[in-house]
FIZA-617589 format. One line per 2 residues: number of its first residue (from 0); their letters; for each residue x, y, z of C-alpha. Coordinates in pm, 1 decimal. Example, Ala and Ser with C-alpha at 12.3 -4.5 7.8 and 13.67 -1.06 7.14 Angstrom:
BEGIN
0 = AS = 1230.0 -450.0 780.0; 1367.0 -106.0 714.0 $
end
This chain:
BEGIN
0 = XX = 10813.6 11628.6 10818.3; 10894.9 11437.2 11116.5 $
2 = XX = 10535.2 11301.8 11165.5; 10554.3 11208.1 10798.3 $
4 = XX = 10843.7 11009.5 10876.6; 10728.1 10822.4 11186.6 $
6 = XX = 10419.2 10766.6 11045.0; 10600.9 10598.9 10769.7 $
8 = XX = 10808.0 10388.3 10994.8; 10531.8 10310.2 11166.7 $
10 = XX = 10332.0 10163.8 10856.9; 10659.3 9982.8 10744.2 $
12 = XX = 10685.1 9806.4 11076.0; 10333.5 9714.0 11136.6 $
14 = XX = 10105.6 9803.9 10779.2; 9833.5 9571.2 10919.5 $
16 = XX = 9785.9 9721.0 11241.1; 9828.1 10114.6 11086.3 $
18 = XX = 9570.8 10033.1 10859.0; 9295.1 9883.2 11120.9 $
20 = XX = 9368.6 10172.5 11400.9; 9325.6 10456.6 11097.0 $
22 = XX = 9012.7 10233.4 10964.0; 8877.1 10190.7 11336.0 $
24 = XX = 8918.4 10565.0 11370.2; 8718.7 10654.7 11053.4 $
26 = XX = 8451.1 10438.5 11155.4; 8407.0 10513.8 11535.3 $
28 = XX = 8368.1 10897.2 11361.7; 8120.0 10789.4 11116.7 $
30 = XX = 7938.3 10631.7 11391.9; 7960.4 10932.3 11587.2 $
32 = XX = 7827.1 11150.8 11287.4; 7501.0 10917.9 11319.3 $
34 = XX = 7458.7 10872.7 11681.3; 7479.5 11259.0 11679.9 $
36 = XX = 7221.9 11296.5 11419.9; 7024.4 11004.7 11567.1 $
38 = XX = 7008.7 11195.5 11900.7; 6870.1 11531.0 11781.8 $
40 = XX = 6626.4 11334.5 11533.9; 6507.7 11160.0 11805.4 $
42 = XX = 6448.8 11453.5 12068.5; 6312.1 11671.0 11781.8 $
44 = XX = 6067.6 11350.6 11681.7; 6170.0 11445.1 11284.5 $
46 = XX = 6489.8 11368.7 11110.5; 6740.3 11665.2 11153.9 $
48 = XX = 7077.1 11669.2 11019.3; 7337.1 11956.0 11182.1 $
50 = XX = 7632.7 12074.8 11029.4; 7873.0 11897.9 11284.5 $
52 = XX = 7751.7 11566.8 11065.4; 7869.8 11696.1 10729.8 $
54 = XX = 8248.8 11810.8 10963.0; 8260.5 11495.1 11092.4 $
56 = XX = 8205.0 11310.4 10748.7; 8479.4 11482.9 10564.7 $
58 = XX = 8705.3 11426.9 10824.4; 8622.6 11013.1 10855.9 $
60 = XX = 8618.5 11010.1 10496.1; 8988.1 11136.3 10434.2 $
62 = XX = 9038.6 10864.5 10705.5; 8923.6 10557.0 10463.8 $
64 = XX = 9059.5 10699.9 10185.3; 9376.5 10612.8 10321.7 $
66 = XX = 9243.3 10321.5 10499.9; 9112.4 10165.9 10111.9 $
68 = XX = 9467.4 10241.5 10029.7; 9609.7 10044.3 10314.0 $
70 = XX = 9407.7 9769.2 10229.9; 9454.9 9742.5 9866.9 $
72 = XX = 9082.3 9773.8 9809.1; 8942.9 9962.9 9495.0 $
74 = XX = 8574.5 9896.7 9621.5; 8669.6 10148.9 9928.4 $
76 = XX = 8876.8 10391.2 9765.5; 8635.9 10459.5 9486.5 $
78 = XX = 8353.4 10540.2 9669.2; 8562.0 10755.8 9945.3 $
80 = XX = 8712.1 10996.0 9695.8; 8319.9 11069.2 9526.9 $
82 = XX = 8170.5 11116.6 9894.4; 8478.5 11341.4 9986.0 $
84 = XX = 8368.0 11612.6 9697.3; 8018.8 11506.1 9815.7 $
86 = XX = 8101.9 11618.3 10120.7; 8200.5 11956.9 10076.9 $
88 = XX = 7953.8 12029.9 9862.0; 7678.4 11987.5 10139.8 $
90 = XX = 7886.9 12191.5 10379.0; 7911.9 12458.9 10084.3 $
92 = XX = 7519.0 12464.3 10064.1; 7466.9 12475.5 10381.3 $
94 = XX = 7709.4 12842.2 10391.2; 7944.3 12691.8 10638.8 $
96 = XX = 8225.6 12558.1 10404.4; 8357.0 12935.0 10411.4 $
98 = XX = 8308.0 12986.7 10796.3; 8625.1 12730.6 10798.3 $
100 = XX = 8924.5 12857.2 10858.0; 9171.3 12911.0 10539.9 $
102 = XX = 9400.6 12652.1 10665.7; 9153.4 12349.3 10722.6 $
104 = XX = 8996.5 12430.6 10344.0; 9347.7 12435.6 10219.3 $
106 = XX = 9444.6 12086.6 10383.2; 9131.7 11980.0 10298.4 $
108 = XX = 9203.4 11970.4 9926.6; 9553.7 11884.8 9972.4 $
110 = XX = 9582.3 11648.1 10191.0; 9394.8 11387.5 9957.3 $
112 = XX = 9565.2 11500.6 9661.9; 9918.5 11398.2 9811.1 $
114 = XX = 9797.4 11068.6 9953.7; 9692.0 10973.3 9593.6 $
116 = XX = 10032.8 11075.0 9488.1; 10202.2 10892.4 9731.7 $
118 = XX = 9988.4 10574.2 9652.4; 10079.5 10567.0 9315.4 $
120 = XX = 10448.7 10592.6 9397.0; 10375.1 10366.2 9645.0 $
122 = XX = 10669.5 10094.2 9827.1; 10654.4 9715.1 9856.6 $
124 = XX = 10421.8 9723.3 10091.3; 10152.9 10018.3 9973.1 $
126 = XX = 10048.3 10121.7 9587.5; 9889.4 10120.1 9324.5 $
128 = XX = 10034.1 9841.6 9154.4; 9912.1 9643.9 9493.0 $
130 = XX = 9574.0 9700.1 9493.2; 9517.9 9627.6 9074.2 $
132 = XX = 9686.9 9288.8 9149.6; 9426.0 9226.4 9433.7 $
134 = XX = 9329.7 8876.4 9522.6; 8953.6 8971.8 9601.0 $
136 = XX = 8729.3 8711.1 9415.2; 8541.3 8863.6 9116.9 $
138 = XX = 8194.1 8768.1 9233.2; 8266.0 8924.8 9602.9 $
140 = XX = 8421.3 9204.3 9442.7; 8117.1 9247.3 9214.9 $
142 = XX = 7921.8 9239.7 9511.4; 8071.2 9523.3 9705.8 $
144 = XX = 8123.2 9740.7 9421.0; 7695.9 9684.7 9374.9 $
146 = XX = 7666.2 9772.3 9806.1; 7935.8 10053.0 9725.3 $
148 = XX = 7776.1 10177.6 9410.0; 7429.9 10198.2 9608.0 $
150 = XX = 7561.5 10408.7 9912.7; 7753.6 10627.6 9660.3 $
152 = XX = 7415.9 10678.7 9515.5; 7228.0 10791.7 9789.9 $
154 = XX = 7498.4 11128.8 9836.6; 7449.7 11136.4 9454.7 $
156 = XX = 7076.9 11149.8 9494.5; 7089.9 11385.6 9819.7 $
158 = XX = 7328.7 11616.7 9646.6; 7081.8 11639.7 9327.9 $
160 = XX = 6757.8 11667.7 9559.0; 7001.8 11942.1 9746.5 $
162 = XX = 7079.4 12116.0 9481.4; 6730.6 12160.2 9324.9 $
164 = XX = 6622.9 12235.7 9666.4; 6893.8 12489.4 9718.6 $
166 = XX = 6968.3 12377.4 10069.8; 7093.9 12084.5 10228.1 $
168 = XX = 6857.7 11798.2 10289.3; 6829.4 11454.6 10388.8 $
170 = XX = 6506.2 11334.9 10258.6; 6363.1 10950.4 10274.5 $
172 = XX = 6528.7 10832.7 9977.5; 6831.3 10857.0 10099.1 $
174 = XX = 6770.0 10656.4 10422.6; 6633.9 10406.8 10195.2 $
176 = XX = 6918.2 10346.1 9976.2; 7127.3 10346.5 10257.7 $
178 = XX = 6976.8 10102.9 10427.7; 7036.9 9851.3 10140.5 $
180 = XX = 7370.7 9969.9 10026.4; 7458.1 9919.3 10409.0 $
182 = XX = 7338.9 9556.5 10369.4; 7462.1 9481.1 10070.5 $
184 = XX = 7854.3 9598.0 10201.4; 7817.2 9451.8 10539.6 $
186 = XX = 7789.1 9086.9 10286.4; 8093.3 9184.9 10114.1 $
188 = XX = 8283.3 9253.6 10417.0; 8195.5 8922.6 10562.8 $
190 = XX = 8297.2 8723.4 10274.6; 8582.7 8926.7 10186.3 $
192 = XX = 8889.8 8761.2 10249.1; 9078.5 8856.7 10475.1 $
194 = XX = 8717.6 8985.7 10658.8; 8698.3 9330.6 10699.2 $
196 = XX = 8630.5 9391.2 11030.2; 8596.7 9770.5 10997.1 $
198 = XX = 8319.5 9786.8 10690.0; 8145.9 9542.5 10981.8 $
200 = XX = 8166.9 9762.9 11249.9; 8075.0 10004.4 11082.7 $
202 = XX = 7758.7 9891.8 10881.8; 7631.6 9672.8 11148.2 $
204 = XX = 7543.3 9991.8 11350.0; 7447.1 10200.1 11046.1 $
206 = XX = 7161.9 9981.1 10898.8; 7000.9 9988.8 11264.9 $
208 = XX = 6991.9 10388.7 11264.1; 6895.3 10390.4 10883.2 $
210 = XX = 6603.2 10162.0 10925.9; 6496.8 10434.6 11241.1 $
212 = XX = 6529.9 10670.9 11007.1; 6318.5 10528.0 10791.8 $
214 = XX = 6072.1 10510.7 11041.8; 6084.9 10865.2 11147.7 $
216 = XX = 6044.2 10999.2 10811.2; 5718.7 10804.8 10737.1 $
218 = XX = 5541.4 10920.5 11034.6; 5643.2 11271.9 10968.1 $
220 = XX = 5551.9 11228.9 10598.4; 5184.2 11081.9 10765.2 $
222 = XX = 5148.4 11374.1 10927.8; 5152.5 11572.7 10665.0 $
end
C-alpha cells in the first residue's frame, strides 16, 4: 500500500516525467528482448527465439500499458493489452507459462486488470475521460493506429502460425510485418504532438534488427 501511495504522489507531482522513466523502462526491455534474440540468432547463423524473450515481453508490455495510459494515447494502449494475452499465450505453448511461480501468474493477470480500473476512475491528471478527449490529429492518429494495427498483426499471425504448428515460432512473416509496422509507428511518433520520444527509441533500433532478421531467414530458407 505504501508503494501505491508514493507512486501516486509521485505521478501527481511530476505525471510527465513518471510517464517517460516507466515508458523508457519498457522500451530499454523491449530492446533487450531483441538484442538478446539478435545475439543467439546471430551466433547460431538462424533465427532463434528463447523463452527469456517471451519473459521479458510480458513484463515491458505491462510497462506501456501503463505508459499509453500516462500519455492519454488509445493507439498504445490498444495494441499493449492484445500483445499482453499474446504474450502469454506463446509462453503457454512453449510449456513454460506453468514453470512460473503461482505468484508471478497471479500478478500477472491482476496487475493489468486493476490498472484498467484505476484508469477509468482516473483523477485530473490520468483517465479515461483524458485520453477520449485527446488532441492527437485524426490523420496522425489514423496513421499510428495503421503502424499499430500492423505490429498487432504480426503476434496475431505468429500466434495462428503457432498454434497450427503447435509450438512457438517466429517465422519470416512476422519479421516482415514488423519491419513495416515499425516504420509506419516510428512516422507517427515523429509527428505526434507532443513527439514521442519513447515509440522513437524504441522503433529506431527495432526496424534495424527486423530488417537482419529478414536477412537471416532468407538465407536459411535458401538453404533449404
Amino acid at each position: 500500500m505504501s508503494d501505491f501511495l508514493i507512486f501516486n504522489s509521485l505521478f501527481l507531482i511530476q505525471p510527465e516525467r513518471v510517464a517517460l522513466g516507466i515508458g523508457l523502462t519498457s522500451q530499454l526491455l523491449f530492446s533487450s528482448r531483441i538484442v538478446l534474440q539478435w545475439v543467439q540468432s546471430e551466433r547460431a547463423k538462424r533465427v532463434l527465439v528463447p523463452t527469456l524473450f517471451w519473459q521479458i515481453s510480458l513484463v515491458s508490455s505491462f510497462l506501456m500499458i501503463i505508459y499509453g495510459m500516462l500519455r492519454h494515447d488509445p493507439v498504445i494502449l490498444g495494441a499493449q493489452l492484445i500483445s499482453y494475452g499474446i504474450y502469454i499465450r506463446n509462453l503457454q505453448l512453449l510449456g513454460e507459462w506453468r514453470k512460473l511461480s503461482g505468484l508471478f501468474r497471479a500478478g500477472a493477470y491482476v496487475f493489468p486488470l486493476a490498472m484498467l480500473v484505476w484508469f477509468v476512475v482516473g483523477n485530473r491528471h490520468f483517465g479515461l475521460q483524458a485520453m477520449l478527449n485527446h488532441d492527437i490529429p485524426s490523420g496522425v492518429l489514423a496513421l499510428g493506429a495503421m503502424g499499430q494495427t500492423i505490429f498487432l498483426m504480426r503476434f496475431v499471425y505468429q500466434w495462428l502460425y503457432s498454434e497450427r504448428k503447435g509450438e512457438s515460432v517466429l517465422p519470416l512473416g512476422f519479421w516482415l510485418v514488423s519491419f513495416v509496422g515499425s516504420v509506419l509507428i516510428l512516422t507517427y511518433a515523429i509527428l505526434r504532438r507532443p513527439v514521442d520520444t519513447v515509440l522513437i527509441v524504441g522503433n529506431i533500433f527495432g526496424t534495424v534488427v527486423y530488417a537482419r532478421n529478414i536477412v537471416l531467414m532468407r538465407r536459411e530458407v535458401a538453404k533449404l
